[in-house]
N, CA, C and O of each residue as an XYZ file, in Angstrom:
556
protein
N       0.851     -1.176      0.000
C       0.000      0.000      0.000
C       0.892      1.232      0.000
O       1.915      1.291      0.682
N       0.494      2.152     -0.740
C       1.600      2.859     -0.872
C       0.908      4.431     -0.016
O       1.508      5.501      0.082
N      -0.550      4.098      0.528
C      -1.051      5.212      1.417
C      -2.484      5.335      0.928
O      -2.974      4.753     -0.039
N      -3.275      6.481      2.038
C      -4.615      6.732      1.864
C      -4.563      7.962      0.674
O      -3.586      8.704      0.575
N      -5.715      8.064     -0.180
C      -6.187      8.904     -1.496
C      -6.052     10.109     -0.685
O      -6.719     10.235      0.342
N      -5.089     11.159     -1.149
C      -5.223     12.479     -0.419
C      -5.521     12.658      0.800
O      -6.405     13.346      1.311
N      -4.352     11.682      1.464
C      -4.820     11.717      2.901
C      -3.337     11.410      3.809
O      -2.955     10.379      4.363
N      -2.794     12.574      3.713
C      -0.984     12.129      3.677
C      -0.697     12.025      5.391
O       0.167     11.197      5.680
N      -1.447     12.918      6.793
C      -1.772     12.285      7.848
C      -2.099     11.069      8.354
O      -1.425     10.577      9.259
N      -3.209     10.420      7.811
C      -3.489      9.160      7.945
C      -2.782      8.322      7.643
O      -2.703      7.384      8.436
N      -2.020      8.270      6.481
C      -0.846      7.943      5.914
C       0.397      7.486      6.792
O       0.874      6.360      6.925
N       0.784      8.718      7.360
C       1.704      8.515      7.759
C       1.368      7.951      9.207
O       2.141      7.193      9.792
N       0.278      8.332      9.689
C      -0.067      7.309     11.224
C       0.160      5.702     10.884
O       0.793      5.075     11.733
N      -0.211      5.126      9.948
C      -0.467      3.681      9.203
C       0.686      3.337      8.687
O       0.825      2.115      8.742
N       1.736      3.978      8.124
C       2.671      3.623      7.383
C       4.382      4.374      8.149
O       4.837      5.517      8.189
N       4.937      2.874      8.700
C       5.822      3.619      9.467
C       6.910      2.894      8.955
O       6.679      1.769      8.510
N       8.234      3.406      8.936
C       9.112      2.297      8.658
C       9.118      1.285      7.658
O       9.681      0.195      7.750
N       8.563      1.644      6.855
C       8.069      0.367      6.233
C       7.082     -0.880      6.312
O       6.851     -1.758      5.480
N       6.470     -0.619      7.858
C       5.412     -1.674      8.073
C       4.031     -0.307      7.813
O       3.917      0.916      7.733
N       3.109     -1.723      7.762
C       1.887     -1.088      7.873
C       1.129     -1.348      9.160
O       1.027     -2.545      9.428
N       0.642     -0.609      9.913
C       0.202     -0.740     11.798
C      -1.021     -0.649     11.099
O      -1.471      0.189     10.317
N      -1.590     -2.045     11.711
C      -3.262     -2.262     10.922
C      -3.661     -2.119     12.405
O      -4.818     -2.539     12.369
N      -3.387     -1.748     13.827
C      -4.108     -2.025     15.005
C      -4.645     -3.096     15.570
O      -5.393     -3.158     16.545
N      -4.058     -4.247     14.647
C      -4.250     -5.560     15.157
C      -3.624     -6.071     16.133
O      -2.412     -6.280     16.173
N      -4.618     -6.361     17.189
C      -3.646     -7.307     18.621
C      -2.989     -9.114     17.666
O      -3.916     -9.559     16.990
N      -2.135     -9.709     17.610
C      -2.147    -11.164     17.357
C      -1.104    -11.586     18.794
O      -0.586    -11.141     19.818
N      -1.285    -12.774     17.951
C      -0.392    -13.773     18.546
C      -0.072    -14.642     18.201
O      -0.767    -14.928     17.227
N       0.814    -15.554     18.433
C       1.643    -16.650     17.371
C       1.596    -17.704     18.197
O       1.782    -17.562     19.405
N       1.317    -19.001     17.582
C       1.402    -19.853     18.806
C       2.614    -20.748     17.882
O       3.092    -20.510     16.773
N       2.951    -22.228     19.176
C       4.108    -22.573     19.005
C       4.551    -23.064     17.639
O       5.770    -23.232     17.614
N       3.905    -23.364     16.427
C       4.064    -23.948     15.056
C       4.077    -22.587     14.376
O       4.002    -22.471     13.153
N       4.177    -21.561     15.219
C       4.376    -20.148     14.772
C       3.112    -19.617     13.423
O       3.313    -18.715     12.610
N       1.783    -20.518     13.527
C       0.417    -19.463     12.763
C       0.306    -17.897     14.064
O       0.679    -17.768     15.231
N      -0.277    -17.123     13.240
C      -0.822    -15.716     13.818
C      -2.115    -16.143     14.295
O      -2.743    -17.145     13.951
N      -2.479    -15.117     15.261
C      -4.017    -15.310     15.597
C      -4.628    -13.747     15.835
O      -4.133    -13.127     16.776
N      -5.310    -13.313     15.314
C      -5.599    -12.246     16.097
C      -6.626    -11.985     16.297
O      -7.704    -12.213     15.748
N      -6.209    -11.313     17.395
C      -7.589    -11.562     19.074
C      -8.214    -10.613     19.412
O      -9.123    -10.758     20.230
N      -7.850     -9.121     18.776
C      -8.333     -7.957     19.144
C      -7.721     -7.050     18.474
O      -6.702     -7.240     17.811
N      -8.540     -5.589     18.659
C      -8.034     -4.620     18.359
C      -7.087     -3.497     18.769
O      -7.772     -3.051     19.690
N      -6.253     -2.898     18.754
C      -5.988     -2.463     19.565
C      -6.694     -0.690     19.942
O      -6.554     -0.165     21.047
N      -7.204     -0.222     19.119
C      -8.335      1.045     20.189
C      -9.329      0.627     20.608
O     -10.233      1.411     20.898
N      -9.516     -1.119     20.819
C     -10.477     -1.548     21.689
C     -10.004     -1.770     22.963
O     -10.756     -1.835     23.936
N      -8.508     -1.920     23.038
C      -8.067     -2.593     24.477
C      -8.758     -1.414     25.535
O      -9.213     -0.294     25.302
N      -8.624     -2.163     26.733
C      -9.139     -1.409     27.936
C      -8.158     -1.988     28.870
O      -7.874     -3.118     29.267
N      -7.693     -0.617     29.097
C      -6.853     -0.677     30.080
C      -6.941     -0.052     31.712
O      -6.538      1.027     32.146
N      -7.679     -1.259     32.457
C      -8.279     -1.191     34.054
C      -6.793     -1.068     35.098
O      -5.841     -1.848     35.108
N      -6.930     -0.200     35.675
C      -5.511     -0.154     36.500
C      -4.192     -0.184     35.480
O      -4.095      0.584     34.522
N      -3.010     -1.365     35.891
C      -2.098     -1.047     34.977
C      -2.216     -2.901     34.067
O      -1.264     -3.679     34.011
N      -3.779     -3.206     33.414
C      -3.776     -4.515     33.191
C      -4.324     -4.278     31.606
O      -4.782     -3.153     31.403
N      -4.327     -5.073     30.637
C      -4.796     -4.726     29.640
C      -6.149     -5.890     29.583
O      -6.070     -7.071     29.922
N      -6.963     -5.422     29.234
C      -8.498     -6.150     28.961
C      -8.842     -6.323     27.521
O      -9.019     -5.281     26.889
N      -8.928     -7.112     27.082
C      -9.645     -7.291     25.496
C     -10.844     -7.815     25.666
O     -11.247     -8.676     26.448
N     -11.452     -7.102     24.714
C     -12.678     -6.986     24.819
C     -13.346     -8.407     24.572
O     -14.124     -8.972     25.341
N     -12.801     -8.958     23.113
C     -12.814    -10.060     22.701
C     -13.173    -11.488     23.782
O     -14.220    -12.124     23.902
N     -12.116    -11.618     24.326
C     -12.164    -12.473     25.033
C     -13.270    -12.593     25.621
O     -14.023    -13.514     25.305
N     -13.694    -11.442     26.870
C     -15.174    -11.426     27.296
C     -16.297    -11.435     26.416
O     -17.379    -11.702     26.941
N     -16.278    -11.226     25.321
C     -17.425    -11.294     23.988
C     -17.722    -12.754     24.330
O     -18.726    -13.334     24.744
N     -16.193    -13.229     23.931
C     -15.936    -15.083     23.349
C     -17.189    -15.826     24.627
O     -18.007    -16.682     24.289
N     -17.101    -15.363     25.839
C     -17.913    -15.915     26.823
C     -19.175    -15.459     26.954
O     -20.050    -16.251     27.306
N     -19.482    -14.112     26.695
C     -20.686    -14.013     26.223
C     -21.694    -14.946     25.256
O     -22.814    -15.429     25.419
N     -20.560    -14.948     23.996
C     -21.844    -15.684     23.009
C     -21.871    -16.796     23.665
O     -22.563    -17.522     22.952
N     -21.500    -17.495     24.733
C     -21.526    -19.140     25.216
C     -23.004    -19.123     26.121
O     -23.250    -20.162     26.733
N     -23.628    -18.409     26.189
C     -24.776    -17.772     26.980
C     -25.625    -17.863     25.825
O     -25.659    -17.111     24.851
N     -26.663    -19.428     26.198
C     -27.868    -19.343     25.408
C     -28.742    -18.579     24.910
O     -29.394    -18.733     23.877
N     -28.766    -17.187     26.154
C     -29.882    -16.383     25.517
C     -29.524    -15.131     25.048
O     -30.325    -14.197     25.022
N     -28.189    -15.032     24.615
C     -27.869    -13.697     24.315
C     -27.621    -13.844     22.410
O     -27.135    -14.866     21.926
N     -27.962    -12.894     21.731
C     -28.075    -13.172     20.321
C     -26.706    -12.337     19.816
O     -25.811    -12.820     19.123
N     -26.768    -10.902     20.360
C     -25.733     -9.862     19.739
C     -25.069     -9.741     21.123
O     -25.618    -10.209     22.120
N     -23.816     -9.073     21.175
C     -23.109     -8.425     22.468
C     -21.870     -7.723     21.956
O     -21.285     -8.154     20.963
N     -21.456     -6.645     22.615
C     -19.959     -6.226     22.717
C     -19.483     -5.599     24.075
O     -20.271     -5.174     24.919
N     -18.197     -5.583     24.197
C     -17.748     -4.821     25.465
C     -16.740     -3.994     24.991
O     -15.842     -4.193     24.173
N     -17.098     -2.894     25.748
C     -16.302     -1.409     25.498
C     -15.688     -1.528     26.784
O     -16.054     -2.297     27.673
N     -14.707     -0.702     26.833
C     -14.341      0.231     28.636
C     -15.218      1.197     28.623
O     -15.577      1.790     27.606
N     -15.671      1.441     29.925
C     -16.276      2.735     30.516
C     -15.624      3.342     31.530
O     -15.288      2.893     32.626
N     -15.453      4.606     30.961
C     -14.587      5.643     31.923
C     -14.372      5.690     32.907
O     -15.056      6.698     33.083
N     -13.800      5.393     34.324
C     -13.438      5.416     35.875
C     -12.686      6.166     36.009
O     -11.768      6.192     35.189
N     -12.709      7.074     37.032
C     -11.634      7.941     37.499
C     -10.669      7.134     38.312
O      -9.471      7.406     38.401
N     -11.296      6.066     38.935
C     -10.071      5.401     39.929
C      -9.507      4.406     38.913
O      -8.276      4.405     38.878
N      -9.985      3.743     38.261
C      -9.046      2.706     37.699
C      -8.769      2.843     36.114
O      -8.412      1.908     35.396
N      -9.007      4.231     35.675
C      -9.145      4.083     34.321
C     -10.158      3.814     33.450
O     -10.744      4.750     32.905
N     -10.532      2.388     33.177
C     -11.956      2.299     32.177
C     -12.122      1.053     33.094
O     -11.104      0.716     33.697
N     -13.213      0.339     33.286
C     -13.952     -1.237     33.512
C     -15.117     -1.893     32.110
O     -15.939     -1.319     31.395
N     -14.840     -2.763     32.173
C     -15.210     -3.467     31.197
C     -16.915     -3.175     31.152
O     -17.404     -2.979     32.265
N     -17.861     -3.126     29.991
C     -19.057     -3.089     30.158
C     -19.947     -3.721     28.876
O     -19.521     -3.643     27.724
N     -20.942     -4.211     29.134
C     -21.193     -5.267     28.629
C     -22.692     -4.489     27.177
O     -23.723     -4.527     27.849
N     -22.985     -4.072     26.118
C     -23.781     -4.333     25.613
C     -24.369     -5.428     25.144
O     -23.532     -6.210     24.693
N     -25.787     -5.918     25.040
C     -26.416     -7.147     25.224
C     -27.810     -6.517     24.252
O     -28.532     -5.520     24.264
N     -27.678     -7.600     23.558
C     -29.162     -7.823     22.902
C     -29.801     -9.586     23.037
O     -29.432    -10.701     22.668
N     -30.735     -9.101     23.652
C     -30.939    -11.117     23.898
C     -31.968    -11.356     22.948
O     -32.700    -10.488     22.474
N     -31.993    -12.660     22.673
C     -32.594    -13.596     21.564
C     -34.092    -13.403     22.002
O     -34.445    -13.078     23.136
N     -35.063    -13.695     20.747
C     -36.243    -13.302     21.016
C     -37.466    -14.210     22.557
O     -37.464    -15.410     22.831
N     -38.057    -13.450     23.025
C     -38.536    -13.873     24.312
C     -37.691    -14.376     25.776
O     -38.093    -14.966     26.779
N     -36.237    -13.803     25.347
C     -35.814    -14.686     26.107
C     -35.308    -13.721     27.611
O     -35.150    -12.525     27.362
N     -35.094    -14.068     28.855
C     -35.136    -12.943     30.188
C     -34.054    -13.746     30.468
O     -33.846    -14.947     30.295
N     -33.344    -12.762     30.978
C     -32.135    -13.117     32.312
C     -31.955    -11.365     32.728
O     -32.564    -10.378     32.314
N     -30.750    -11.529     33.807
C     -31.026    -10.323     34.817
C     -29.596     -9.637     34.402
O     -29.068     -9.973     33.342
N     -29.058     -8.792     35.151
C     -27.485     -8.373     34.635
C     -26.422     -9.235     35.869
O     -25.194     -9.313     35.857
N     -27.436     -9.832     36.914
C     -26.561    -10.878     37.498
C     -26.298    -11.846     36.971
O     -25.080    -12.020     36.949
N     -27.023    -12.839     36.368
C     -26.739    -13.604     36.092
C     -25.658    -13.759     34.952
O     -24.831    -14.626     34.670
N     -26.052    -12.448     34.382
C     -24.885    -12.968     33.276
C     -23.306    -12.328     33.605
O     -22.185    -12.733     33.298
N     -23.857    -10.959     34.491
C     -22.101    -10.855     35.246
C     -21.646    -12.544     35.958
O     -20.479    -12.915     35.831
N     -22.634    -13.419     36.651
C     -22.353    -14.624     37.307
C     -21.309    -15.612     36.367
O     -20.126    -15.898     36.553
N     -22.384    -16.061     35.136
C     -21.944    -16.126     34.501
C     -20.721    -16.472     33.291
O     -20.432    -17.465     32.624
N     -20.220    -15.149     33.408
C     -19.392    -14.341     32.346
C     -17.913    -14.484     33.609
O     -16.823    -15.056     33.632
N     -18.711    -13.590     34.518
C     -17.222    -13.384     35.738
C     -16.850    -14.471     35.992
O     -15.620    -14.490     35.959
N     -17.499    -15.933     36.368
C     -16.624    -17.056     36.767
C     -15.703    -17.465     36.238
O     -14.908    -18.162     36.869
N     -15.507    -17.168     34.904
C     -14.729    -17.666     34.407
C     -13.951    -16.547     33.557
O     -14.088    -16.506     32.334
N     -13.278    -15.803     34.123
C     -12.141    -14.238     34.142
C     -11.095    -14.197     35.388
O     -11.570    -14.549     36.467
N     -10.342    -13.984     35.376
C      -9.645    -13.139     36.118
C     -10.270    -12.010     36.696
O     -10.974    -11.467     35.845
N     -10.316    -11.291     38.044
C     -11.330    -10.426     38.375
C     -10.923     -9.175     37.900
O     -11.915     -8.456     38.023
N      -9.666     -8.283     37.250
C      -9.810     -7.621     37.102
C     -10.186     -7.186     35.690
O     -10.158     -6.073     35.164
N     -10.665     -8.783     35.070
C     -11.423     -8.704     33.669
C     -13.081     -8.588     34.044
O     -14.062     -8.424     33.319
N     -12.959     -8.721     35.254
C     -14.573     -9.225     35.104
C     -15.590     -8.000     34.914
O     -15.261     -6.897     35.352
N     -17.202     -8.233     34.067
C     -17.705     -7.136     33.863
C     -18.579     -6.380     34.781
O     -19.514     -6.728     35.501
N     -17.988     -5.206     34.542
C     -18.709     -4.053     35.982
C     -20.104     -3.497     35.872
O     -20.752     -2.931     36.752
N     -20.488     -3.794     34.485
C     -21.825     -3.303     34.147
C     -22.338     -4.066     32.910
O     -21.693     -4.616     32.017
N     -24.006     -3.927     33.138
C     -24.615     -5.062     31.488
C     -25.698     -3.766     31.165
O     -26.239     -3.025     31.986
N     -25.798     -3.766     29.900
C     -26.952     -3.013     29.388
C     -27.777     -3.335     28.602
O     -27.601     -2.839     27.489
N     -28.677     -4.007     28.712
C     -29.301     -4.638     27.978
C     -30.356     -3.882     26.886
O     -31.399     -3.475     27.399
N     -30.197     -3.664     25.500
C     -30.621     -2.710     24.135
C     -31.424     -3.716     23.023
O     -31.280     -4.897     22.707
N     -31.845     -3.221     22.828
C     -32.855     -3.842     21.274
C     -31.898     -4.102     20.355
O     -31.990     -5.169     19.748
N     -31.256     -3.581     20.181
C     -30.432     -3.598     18.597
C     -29.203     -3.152     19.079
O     -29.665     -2.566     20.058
N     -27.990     -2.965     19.166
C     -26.634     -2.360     18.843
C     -26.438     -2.022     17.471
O     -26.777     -2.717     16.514
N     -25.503     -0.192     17.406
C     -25.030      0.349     16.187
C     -24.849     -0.853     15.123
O     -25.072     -1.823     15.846
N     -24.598     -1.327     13.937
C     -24.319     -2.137     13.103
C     -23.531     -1.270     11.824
O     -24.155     -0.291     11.415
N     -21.959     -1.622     11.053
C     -21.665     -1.483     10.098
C     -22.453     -1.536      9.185
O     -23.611     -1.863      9.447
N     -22.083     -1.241      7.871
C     -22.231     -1.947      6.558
C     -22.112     -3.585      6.424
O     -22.667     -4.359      5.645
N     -21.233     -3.794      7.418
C     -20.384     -5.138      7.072
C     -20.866     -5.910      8.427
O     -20.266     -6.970      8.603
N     -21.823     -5.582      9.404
C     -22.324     -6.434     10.480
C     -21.432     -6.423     11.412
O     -21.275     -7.523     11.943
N     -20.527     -5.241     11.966
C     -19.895     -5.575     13.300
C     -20.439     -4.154     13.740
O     -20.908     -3.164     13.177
N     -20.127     -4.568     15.078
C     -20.348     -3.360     15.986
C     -20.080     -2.228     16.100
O     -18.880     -2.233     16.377
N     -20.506     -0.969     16.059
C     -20.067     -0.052     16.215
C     -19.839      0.081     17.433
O     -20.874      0.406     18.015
N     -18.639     -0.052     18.363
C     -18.229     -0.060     19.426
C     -17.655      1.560     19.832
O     -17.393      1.901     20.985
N     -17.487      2.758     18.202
C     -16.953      3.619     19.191
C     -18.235      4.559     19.535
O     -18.276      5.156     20.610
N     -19.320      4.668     18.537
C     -20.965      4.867     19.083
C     -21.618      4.590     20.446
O     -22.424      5.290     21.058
N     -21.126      3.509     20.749
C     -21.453      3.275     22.129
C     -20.697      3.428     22.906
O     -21.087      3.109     24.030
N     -19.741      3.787     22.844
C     -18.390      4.011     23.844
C     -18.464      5.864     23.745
O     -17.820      6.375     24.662
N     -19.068      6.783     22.890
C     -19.311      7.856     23.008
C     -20.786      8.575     23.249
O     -21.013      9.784     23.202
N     -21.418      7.859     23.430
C     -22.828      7.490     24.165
C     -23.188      7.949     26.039
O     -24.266      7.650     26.552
């Protein structure tokens, strides 16, 4: 890529050195494939720990009655951001914001675990069917 159409800022944020910084979190496991697990202006960073959002999603969808979900950070003055949960559940279906913090938290590390659920009709949607996560994170 040799840069954005009349867009020589953006450009140069994306194009450093010769690499291109796509904001992708990965990781390599031992037969050395990539994986990648997140974004990085999604990370949330609680105290001095990094949170991906992802991961807590991954346990979300394992929750029968939830159809859509994402997690943003939400702003804290003491710790920075805490994890928070948007939720759209499958049709007719009830649970509480305990149960699914219950849940979701058993199986986190606590300073992943989620501090809040909001349960919405619909979440923002792309063109392309993902979340608009910074809509709700400026909300």
């Amino acid at each position: 890529m040799k840069g954005y159409w009349q867009k020589p800022r953006e450009t140069k944020q994306v194009l450093q050195d010769g690499w291109l910084l796509t904001g992708d979190i990965a990781h390599m496991d031992n037969q050395g494939y990539f994986y990648i697990t997140d974004r990085k202006k999604d990370l949330i960073k609680y105290k001095d720990y990094s949170v991906y959002p992802r991961e807590i999603e991954d346990i979300l969808y394992e929750h029968p009655k939830i159809k859509l979900c994402t997690v943003v950070g939400k702003p804290d003055a003491f710790v920075g951001e805490v994890p928070k949960a948007y939720i759209v559940l499958k049709e007719d279906a009830e649970v509480t914001e305990k149960q699914i913090k219950d849940f979701v938290n058993q199986k986190l590390a606590p300073y992943k675990a989620i501090r809040e659920v909001e349960f919405r009709p619909d979440l923002p949607l792309s063109g392309a069917g993902k979340v608009l996560k910074r809509q709700l994170k400026d909300q």
